[in-house]
C-alpha positions in Angstrom: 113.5 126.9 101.3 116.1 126.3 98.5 115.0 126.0 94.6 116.2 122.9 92.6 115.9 121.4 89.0 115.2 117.7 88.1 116.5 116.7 85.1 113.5 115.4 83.7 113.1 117.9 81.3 116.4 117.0 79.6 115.7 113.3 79.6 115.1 112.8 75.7 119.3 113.4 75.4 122.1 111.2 77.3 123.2 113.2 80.5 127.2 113.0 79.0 125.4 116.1 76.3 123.3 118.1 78.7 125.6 118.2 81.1 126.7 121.9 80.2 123.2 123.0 80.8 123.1 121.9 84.6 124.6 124.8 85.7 122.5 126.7 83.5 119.1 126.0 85.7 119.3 129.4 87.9 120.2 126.8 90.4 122.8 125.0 91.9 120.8 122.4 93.2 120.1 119.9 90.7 118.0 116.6 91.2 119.8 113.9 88.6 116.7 111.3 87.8 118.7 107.9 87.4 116.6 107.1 84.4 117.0 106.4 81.1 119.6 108.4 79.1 120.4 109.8 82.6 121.0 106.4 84.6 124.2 106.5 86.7 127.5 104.6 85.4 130.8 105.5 86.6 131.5 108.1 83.8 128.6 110.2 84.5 129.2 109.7 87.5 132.7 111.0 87.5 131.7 114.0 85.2 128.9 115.2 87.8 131.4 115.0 90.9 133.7 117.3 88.4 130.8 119.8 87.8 129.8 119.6 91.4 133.0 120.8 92.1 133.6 123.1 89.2 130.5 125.4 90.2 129.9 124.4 93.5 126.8 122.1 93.2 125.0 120.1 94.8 122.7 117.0 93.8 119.9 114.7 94.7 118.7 111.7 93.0 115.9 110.1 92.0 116.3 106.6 91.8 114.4 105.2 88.8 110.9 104.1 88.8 109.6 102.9 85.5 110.1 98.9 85.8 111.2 98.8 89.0 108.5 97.4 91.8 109.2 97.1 95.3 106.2 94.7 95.7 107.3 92.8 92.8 105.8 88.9 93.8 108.6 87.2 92.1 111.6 87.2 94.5 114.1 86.6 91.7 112.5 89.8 89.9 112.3 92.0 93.4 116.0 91.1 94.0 117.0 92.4 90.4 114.8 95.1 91.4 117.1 96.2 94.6 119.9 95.1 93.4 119.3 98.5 90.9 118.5 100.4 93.3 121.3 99.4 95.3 123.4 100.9 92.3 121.4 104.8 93.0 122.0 104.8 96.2 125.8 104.2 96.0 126.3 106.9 93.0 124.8 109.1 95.7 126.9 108.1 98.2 129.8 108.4 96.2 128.1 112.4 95.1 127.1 113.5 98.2 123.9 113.6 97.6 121.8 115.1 100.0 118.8 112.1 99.8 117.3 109.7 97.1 114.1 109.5 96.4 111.9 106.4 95.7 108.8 105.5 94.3 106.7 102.7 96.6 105.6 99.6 95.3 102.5 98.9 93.7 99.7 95.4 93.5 100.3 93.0 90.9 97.5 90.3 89.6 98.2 88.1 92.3 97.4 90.8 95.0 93.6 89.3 94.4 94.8 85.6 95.6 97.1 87.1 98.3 95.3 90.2 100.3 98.2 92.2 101.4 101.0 90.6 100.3 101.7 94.0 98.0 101.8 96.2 101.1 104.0 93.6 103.4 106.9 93.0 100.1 106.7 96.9 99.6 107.3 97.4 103.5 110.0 95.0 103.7 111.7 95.9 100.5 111.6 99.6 101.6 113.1 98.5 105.2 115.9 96.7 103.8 116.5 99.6 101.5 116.8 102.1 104.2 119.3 99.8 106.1 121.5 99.8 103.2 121.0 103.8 102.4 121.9 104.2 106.3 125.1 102.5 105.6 126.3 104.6 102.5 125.1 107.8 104.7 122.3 108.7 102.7 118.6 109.5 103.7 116.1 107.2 101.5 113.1 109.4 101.3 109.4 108.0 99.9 107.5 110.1 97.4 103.4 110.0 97.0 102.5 108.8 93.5 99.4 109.9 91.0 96.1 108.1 90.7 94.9 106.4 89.2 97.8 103.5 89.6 97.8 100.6 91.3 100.9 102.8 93.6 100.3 101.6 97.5 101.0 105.4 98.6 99.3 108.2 97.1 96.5 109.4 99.6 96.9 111.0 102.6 95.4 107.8 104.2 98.0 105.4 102.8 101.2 107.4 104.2 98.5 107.4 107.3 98.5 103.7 107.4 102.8 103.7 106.3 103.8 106.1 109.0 102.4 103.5 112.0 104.4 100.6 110.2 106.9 99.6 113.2 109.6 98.2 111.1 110.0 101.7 109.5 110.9 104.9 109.8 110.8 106.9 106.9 110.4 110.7 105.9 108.8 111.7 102.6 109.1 113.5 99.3 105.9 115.4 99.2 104.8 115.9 95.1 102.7 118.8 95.4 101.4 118.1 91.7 100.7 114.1 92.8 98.9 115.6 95.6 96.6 118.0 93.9 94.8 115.2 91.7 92.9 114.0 94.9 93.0 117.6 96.1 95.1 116.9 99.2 98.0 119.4 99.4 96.9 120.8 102.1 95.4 118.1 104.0 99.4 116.2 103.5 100.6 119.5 104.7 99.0 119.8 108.0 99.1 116.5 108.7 102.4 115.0 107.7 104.1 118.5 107.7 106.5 117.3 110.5 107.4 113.9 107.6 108.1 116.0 104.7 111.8 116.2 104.2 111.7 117.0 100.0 109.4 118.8 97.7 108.8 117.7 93.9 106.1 120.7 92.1 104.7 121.2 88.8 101.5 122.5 87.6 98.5 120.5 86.5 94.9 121.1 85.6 93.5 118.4 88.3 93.0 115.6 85.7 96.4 114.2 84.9 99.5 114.6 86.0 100.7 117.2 83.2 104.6 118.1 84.8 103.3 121.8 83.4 105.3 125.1 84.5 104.2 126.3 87.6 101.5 128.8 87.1 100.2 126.8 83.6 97.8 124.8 85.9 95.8 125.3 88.3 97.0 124.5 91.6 97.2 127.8 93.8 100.9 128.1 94.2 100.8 131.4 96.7 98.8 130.0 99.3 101.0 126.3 98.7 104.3 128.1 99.3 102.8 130.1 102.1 101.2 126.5 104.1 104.6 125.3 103.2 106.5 127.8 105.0 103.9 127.2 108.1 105.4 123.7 108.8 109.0 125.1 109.3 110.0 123.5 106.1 113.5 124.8 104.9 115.1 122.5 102.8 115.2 121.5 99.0 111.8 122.2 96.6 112.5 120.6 93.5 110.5 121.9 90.0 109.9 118.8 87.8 108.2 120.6 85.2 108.7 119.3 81.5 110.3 122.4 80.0 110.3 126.4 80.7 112.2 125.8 84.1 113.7 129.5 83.9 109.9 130.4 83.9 109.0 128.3 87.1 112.0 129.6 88.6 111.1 133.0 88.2 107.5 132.3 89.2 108.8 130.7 92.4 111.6 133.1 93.2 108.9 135.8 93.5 107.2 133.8 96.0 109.4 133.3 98.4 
C-alpha cells in the first residue's frame, strides 16, 4: 500500500500558488482534483509535469464532479458534460497519471416519468468514457458516493447491480469515509475486494460526510487497514481529509 494526498485541502487557492507545497505532503503521490481553482489548463498542466519530474512524483486525478452529471437527460447538456471530462482524462494522459477517478451519475426530476432512464444514460456515458480513457492509456476508475444524494452508486448493492452490467467493465475507487455512513466498509471490502483498484479515506462521525483527519472520527482505522491488507490490495490510498494531512499521514504511517 502507498500513501497519497488529494489536493482538496488546498482548493480555496489556484493550484499555480500551492504548487510549492505538493511536494511538501510527506508524499510523492499526489491526487490533483480537477476542480475549481485546481482545474487542468495547459499551464498547470505544464508546471505539474515540471514538478513531477523535479522531485520525482507521481499523480492521479480526480476528474470534477460538482455540475457534471453522467445521467444528465438533456443530450446537449450530457455532451458538454463529457466533452469536460474528456479534457481530465487527456491532462492525465499527457501526466502519466496512474488512473482518474469519477463520480457516477445521479436521477434528475424526470427519472419519475422515465423508470431507469438515469441508470441506462449513466451506464452508457460511463462506457463511452472508458473507451476513450482506453485510448489515452488511462484506467477510468468509479468511486461510491455519500447518502443521502440522489448518486446511482453508493451502496454495496448498487455497485452489486453495476458490476453485472455487460457493456462494462469497470474497477472502483473505494471511499472508505462514503462507505462508513451506511456502515458498509467492510461489507464493500469482502465483497468487491477483488474491484477495488483506489482508496479515498477521511474520518467522519457516521452522520455527514465531514473529510475529518483520520482518527478525528470515528471509523476504526486499525481493523480498516488491516481488512484492507486481507484483499491483497497494494496500490495507492489517498487521504482526502480537509486539513492536518501531516497528522493523517503520521496516523497512517503507523499503521502500516
Amino acid at each position: 500500500m502507498k500513501l497519497a494526498a488529494s489536493t482538496l485541502h488546498l482548493l480555496d487557492r489556484p493550484l499555480t500558488e500551492v504548487r510549492h507545497k505538493l511536494v511538501r505532503l510527506g508524499t510523492k503521490n499526489i491526487e490533483i482534483a480537477d476542480s475549481g481553482h485546481h482545474a487542468l489548463n495547459p499551464k498547470i498542466a505544464e508546471q505539474l509535469q515540471e514538478l513531477r519530474a523535479s522531485y520525482d512524483l507521481e499523480y492521479s486525478i480526480h476528474a470534477p464532479y460538482a455540475d457534471t452529471n453522467l445521467s444528465a437527460d438533456d443530450d446537449l447538456i450530457r455532451e458538454w458534460i463529457l466533452k469536460r471530462i474528456r479534457y481530465s482524462i487527456r491532462f492525465a494522459s499527457d501526466l502519466e497519471a496512474r488512473c482518474v477517478v469519477i463520480h457516477p451519475g445521479w436521477t434528475t426530476a424526470t427519472d419519475r416519468f422515465m423508470k431507469g432512464r438515469a441508470w441506462e444514460l449513466n451506464i452508457r456515458s460511463l462506457h463511452w468514457l472508458q473507451r476513450y480513457s482506453q485510448e489515452y492509456g488511462v484506467p477510468l476508475l468509479i468511486e461510491n458516493v455519500p447518502p443521502p444524494t440522489p448518486y446511482l452508486l453508493i451502496t454495496v448493492e448498487d455497485f452489486n447491480l453495476f458490476f453485472e452490467e455487460e457493456q462494462i467493465d469497470m474497477r472502483m475507487v473505494l471511499d472508505v469515509a462514503h462507505a462508513n455512513l451506511q456502515s458498509e466498509v467492510f461489507e464493500f471490502l469482502s465483497i468487491h475486494g477483488e474491484k477495488i483498484e483506489h482508496i479515498h479515506i477521511s474520518d467522519n462521525r457516521g452522520k455527514k460526510d465531514q473529510h475529518l483527519p483520520i482518527g478525528e472520527g470515528e471509523i476504526n482505522w486499525p481493523k480498516v487497514v488491516e481488512s484492507i491488507k486481507a484483499t491483497g490490495f497494494d496500490n495507492w490510498i489517498v487521504i482526502e481529509s480537509y486539513r492536518d494531512i501531516d497528522k493523517s499521514m503520521n496516523y497512517l504511517n503507523a499503521l502500516i
